[in-house]
Every structure is written in structure tokens, then in C-alpha cells.
DSSP file (Angstrom, degrees, kcal/mol; ACC not computed):
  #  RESIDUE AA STRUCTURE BP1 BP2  ACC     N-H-->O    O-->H-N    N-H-->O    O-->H-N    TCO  KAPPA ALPHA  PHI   PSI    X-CA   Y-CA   Z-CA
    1    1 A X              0   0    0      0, 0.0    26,-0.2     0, 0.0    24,-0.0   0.000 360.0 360.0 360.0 126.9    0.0    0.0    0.0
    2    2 A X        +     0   0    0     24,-2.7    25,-0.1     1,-0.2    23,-0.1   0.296 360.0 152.8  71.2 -13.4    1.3    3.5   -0.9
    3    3 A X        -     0   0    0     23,-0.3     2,-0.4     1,-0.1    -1,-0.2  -0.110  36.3-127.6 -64.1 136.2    4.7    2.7   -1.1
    4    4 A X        -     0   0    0      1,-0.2    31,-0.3    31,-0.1    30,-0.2  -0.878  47.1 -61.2 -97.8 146.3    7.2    4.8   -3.5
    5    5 A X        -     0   0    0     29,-0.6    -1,-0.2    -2,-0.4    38,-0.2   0.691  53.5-178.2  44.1 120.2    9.4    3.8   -5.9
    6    6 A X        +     0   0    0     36,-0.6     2,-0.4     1,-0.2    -1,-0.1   0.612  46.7  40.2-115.8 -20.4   12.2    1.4   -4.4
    7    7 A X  B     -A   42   0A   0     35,-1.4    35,-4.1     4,-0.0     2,-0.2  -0.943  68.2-111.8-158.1-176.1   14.8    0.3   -7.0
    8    8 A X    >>  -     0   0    0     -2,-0.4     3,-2.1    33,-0.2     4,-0.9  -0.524  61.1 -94.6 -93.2 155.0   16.9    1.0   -9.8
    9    9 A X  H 3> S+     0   0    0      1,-0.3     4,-1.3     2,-0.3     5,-0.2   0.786 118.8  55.9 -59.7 -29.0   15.4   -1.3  -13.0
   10   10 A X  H 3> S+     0   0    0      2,-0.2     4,-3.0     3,-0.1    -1,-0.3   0.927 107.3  48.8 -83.6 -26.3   17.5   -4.4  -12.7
   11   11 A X  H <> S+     0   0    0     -3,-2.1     4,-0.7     2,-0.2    -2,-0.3   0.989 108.9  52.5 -72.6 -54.0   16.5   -4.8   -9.4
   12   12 A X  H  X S+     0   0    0     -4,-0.9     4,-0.9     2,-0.2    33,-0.2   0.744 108.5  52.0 -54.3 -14.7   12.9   -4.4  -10.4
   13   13 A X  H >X S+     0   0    0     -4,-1.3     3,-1.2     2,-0.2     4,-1.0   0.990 113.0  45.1 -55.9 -65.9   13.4   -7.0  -13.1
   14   14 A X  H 3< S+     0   0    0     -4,-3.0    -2,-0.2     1,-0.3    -3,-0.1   0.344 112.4  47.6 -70.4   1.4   14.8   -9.6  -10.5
   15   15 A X  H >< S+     0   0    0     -4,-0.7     3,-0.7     2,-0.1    -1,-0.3   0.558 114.0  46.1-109.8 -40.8   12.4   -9.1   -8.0
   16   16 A X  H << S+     0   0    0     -3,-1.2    -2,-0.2    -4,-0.9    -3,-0.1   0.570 108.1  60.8-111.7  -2.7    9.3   -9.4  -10.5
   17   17 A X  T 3< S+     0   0    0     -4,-1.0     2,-0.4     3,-0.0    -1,-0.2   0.605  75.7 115.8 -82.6   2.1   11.0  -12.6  -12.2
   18   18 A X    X   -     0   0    0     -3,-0.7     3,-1.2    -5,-0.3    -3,-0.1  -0.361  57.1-159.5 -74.0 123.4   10.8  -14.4   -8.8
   19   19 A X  T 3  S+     0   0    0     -2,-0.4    -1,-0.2     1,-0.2    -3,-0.0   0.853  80.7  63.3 -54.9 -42.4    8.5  -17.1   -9.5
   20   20 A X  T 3  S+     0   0    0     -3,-0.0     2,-0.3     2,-0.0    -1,-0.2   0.198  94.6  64.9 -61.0   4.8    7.6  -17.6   -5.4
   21   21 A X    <   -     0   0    0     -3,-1.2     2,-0.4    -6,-0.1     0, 0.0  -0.890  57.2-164.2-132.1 164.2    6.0  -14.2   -4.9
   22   22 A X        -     0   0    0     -2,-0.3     2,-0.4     2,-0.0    -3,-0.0  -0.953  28.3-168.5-149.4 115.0    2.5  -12.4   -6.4
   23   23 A X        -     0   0    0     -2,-0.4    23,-2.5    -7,-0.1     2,-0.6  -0.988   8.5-170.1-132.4 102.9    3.1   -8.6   -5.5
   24   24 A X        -     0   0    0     -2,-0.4     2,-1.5    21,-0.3    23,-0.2  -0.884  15.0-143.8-104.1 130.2    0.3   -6.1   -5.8
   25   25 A X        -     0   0    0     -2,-0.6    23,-2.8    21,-0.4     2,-0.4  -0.701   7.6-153.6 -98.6  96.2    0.7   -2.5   -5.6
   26   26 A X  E     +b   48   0B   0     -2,-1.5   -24,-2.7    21,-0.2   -23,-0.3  -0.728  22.3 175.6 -84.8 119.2   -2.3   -0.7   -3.8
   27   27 A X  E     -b   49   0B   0     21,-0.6     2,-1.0    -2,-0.4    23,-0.6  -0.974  19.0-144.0-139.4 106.8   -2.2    2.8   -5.3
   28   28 A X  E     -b   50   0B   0     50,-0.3     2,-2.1    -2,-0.3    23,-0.1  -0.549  45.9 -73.4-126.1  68.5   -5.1    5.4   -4.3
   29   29 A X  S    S-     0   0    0     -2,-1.0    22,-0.1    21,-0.6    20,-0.1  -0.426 113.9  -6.1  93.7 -98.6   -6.3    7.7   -6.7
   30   30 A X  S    S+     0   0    0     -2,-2.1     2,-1.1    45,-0.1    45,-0.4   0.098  80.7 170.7-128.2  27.1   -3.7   10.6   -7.3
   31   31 A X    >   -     0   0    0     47,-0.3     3,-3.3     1,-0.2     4,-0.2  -0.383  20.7-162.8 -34.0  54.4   -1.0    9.6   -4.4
   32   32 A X  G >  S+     0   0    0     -2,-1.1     3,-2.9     1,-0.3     4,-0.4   0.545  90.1  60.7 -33.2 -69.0    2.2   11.7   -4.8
   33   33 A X  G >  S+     0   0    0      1,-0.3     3,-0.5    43,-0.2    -1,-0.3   0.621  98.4  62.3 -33.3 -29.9    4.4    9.3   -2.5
   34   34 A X  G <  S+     0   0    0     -3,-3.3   -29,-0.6     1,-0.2    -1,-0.3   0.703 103.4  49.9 -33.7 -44.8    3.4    6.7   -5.3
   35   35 A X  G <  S+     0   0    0     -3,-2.9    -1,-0.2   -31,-0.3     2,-0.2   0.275  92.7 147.4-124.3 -14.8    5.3    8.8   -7.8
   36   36 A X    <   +     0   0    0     -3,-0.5   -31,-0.2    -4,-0.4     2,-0.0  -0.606  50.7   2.5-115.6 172.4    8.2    9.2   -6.0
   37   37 A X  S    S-     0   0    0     -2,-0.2    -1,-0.2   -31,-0.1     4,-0.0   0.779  74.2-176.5 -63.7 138.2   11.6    9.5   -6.5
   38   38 A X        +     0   0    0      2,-0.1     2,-0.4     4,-0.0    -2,-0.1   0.150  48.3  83.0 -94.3  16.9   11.2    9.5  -10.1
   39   39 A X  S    S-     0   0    0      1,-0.1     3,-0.1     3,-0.0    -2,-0.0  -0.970 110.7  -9.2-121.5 135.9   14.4    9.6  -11.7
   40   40 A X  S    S+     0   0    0     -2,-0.4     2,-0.8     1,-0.1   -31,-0.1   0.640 108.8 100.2  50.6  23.1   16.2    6.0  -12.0
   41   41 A X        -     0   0    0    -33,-0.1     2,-0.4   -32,-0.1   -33,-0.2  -0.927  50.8-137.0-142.0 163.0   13.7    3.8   -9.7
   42   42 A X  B     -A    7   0A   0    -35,-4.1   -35,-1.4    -2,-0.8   -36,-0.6  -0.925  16.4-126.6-147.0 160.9   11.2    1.8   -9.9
   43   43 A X        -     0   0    0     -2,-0.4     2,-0.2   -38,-0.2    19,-0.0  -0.177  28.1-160.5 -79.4 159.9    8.1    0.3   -9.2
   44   44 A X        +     0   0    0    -29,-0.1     3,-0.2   -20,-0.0   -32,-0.1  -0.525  47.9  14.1-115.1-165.4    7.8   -3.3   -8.5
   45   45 A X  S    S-     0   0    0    -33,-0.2     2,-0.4    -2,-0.2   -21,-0.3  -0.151 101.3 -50.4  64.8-170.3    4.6   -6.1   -8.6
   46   46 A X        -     0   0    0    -23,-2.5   -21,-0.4    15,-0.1    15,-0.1  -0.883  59.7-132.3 -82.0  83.5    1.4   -5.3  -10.2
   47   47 A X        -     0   0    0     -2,-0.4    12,-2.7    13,-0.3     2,-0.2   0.116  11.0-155.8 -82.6 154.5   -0.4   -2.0   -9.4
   48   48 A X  E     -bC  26  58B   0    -23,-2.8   -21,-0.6    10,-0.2    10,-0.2  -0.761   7.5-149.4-135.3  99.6   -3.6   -1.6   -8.6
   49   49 A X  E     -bC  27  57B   0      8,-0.8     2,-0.7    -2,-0.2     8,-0.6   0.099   7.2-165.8 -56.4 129.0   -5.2    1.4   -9.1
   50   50 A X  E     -bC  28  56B   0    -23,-0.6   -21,-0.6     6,-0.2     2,-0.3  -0.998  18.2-157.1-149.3 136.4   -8.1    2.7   -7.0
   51   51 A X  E >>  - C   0  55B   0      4,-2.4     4,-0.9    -2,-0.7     3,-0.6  -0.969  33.0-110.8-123.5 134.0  -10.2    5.8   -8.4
   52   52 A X  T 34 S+     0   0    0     -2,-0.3   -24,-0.0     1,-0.3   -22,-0.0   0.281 111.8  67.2  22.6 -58.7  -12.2    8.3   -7.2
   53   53 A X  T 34 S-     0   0    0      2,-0.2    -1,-0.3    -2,-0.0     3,-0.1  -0.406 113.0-109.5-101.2   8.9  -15.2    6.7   -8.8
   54   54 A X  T <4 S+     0   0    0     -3,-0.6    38,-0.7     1,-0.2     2,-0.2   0.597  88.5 111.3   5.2  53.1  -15.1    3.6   -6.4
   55   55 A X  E  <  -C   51   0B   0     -4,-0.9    -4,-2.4    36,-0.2     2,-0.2  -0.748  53.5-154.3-124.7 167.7  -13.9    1.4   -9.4
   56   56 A X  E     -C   50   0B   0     -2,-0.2     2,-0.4    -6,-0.2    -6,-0.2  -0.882   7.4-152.5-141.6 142.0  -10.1   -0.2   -9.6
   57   57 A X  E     -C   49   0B   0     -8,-0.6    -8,-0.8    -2,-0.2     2,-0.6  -0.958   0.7-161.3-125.7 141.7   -8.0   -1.2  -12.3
   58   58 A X  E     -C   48   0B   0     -2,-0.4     2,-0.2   -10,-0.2   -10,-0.2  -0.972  22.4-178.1-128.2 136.6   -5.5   -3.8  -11.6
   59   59 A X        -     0   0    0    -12,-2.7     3,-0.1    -2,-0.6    -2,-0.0  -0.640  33.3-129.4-117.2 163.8   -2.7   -3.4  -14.8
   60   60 A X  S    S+     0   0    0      1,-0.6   -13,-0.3    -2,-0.2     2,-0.2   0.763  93.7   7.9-102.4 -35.3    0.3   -5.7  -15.3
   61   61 A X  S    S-     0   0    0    -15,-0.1    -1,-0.6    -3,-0.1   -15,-0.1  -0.934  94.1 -84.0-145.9-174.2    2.1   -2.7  -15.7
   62   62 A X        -     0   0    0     -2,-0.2     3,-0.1     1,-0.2    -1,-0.0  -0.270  42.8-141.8 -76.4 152.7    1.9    1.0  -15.4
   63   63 A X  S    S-     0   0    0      1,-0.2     2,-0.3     2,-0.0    -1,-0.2   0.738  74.6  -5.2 -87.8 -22.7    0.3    2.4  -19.0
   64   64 A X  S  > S-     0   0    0      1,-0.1     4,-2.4     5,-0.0    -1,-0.2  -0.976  71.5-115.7-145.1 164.3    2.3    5.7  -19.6
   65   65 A X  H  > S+     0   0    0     -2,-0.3     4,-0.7     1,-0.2    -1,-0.1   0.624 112.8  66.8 -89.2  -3.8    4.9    7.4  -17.3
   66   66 A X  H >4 S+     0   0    0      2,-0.1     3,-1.1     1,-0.1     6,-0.5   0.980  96.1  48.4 -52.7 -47.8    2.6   10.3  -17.1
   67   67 A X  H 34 S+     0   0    0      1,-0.2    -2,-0.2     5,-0.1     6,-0.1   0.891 118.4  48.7 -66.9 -35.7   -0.1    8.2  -15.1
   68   68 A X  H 3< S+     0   0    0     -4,-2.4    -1,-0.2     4,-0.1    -3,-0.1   0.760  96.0 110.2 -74.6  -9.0    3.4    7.3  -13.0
   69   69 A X    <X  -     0   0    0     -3,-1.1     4,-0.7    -4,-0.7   -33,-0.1   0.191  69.2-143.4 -47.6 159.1    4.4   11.1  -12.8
   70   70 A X  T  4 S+     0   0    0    -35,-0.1   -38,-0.1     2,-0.1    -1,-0.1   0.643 105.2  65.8 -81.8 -14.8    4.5   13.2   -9.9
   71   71 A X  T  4 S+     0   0    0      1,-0.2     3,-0.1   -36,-0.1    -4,-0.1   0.937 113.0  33.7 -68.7 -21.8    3.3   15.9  -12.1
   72   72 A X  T  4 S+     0   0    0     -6,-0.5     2,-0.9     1,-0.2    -1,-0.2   0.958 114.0  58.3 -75.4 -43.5    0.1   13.8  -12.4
   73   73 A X     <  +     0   0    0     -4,-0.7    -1,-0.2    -7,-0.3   -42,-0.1  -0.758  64.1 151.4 -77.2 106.9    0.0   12.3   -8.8
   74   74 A X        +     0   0    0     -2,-0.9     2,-1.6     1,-0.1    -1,-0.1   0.722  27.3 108.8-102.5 -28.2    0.0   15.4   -7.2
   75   75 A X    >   +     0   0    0    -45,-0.4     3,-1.5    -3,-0.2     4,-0.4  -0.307  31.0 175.1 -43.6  62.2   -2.0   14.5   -3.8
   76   76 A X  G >  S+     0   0    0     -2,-1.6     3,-1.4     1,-0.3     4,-0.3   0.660  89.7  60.1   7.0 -92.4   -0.6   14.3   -0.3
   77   77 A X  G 3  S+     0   0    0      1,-0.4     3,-0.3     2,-0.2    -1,-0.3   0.390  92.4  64.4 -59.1 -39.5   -3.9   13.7    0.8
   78   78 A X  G <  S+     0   0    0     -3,-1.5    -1,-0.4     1,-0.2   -50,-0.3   0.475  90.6  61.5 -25.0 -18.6   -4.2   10.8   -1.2
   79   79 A X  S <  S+     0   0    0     -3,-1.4    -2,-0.2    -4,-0.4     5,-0.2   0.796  79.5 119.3-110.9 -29.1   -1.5    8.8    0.6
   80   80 A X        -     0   0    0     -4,-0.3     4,-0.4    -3,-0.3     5,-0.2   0.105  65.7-138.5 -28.9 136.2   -3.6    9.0    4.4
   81   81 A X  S    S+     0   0    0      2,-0.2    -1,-0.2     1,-0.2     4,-0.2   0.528 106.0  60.8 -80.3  10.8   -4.4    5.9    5.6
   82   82 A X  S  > S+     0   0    0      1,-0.2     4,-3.0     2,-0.2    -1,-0.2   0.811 116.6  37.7 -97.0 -35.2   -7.9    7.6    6.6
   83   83 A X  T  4 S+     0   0    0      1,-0.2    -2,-0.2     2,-0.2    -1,-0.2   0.434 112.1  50.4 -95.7   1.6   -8.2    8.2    2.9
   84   84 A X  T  > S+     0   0    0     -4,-0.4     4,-1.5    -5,-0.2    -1,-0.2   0.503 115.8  46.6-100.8  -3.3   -6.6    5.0    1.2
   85   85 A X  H  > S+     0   0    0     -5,-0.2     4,-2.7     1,-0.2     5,-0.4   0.933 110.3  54.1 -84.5 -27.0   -9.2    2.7    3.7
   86   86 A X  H  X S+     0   0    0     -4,-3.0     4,-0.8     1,-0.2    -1,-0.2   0.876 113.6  42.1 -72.1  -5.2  -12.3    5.1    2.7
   87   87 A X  H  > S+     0   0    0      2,-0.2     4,-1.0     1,-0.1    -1,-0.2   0.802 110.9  58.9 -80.5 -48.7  -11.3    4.3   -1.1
   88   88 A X  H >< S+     0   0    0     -4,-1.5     3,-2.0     1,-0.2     5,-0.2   0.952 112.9  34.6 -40.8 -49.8  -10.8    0.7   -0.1
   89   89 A X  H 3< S+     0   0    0     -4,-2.7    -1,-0.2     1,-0.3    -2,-0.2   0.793 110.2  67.5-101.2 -16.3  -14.4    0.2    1.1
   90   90 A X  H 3< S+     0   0    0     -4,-0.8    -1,-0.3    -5,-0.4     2,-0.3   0.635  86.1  83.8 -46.2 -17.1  -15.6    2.6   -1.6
   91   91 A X  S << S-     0   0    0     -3,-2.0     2,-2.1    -4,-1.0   -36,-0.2  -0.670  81.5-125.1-115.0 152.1  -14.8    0.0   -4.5
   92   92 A X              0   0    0    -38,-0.7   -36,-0.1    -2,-0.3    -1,-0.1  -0.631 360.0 360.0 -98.0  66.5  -17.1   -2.8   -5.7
   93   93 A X              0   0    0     -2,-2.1    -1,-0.2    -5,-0.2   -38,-0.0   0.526 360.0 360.0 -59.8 360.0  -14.3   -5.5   -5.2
């Protein structure tokens, strides 16, 4: 949940060929921390996307490095845990 960016691109390779793990990335709307730091890391797993609109998209990977931007994720307020559980219970799992 929330977490930002953690390693440099061979490390996310070798972490997302390990066969023994299934890794989802719970990501809440517009979450700056998400986004961050955005030069030379990266995300790992499979994000899943939770909108506004209490629908989710679960992606194999992100779909442009805008949607991964901070300039797109701009929220703070996004990254609360008061505000990623009221998205949670918002969405029609």
C-alpha cells in the first residue's frame, strides 16, 4: 500500500522474475508518494489502481509514465491511511 518507488530497473526485473512471490501495488487515486523519487527507480509487482469513482483497475504494468508522474500524482492527501481505507471500502471488489 502507498509505497514509492524502491529500486533501480535491474532490481525491479529480478524481484518481479521471482517465481515464489505475487506482488500487488495498492495505489489510491492521485498519491504523490506513489510517484516518488522519479528519476532512475522503480516500481515493482502489479499495481492496482483505485479511483475516485469507487472502481479499480489492476494493470500488469503502469500504462504511460505520465499516469506514473508526480506531475500527475499530485495528492498528499491521497497517501492517508484515513483516505486510502475510505477508497478501499468505496470500490465494488
Amino acid at each position: 500500500f502507498a509505497s514509492p518507488r524502491i529500486g533501480n530497473k535491474a532490481w525491479k526485473e529480478e524481484y518481479n522474475s521471482l517465481s515464489n512471490i505475487e506482488h500487488y501495488r495498492i495505489v489510491n487515486n492521485k498519491d504523490v508518494i506513489t510517484a516518488t523519487p522519479y528519476i532512475r527507480y522503480h516500481h515493482c509487482g502489479k499495481p492496482v489502481c483505485i479511483h475516485k469513482n469507487g472502481k479499480f483497475t489492476l494493470d500488469k504494468k503502469e500504462t504511460s509514465w505520465w499516469k506514473g508522474c508526480f506531475l500527475y500524482k499530485w495528492s498528499i492527501n491521497d497517501h492517508s491511511c484515513d483516505s486510502y481505507y475510505k477508497a478501499l471500502v468505496r470500490c465494488n471488489w
